[in-house]
N, C-alpha and C positions, 0 to 999 in steps of 0.2 A: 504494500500500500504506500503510495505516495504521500507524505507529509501533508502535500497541500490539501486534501482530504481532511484530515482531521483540525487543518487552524479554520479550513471555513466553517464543522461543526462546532465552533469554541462561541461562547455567548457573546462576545466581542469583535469576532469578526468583521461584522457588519463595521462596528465604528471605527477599525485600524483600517478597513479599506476604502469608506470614505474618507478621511482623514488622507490616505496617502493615496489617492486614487491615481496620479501619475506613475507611481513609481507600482502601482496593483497591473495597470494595464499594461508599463513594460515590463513585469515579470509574469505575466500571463502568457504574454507574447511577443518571447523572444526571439528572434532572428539566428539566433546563435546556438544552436543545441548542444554544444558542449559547457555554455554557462545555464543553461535552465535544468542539469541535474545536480548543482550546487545550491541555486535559487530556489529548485521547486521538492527534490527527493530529499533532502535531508533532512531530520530532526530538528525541527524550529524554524527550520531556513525561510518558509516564506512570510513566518511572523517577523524574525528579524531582517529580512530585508527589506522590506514595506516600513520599517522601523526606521533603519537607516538612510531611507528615501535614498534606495536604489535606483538609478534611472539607465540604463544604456541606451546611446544615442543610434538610431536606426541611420543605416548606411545609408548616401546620399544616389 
């Protein structure tokens, strides 16, 4: 199971993804597949990165 699975179950979901909703849609939809199994599989990893107002800039 994928981490991101269990932060959207978390009663606060809702407010850490409005709250960082830039950085929710670029880790939802990353360009890059080798950074979205850091971002999205790990244990915390999409809470903390919506935290840290992760953004990766989409190629031009």
């Amino acid at each position: 199971m994928f981490d991101y699975w269990k932060f959207f179950s978390e009663p606060d979901a809702n407010e850490v993804i409005q709250t960082h909703i830039d950085s929710f849609v670029g880790v939802m939809f990353l360009h890059d597949p080798t950074i979205w199994k850091d971002r999205q599989a790990l244990t915390g990893a999409p809470e903390q990165s919506l935290l840290d107002n992760f953004v990766l800039l989409r190629p031009a």
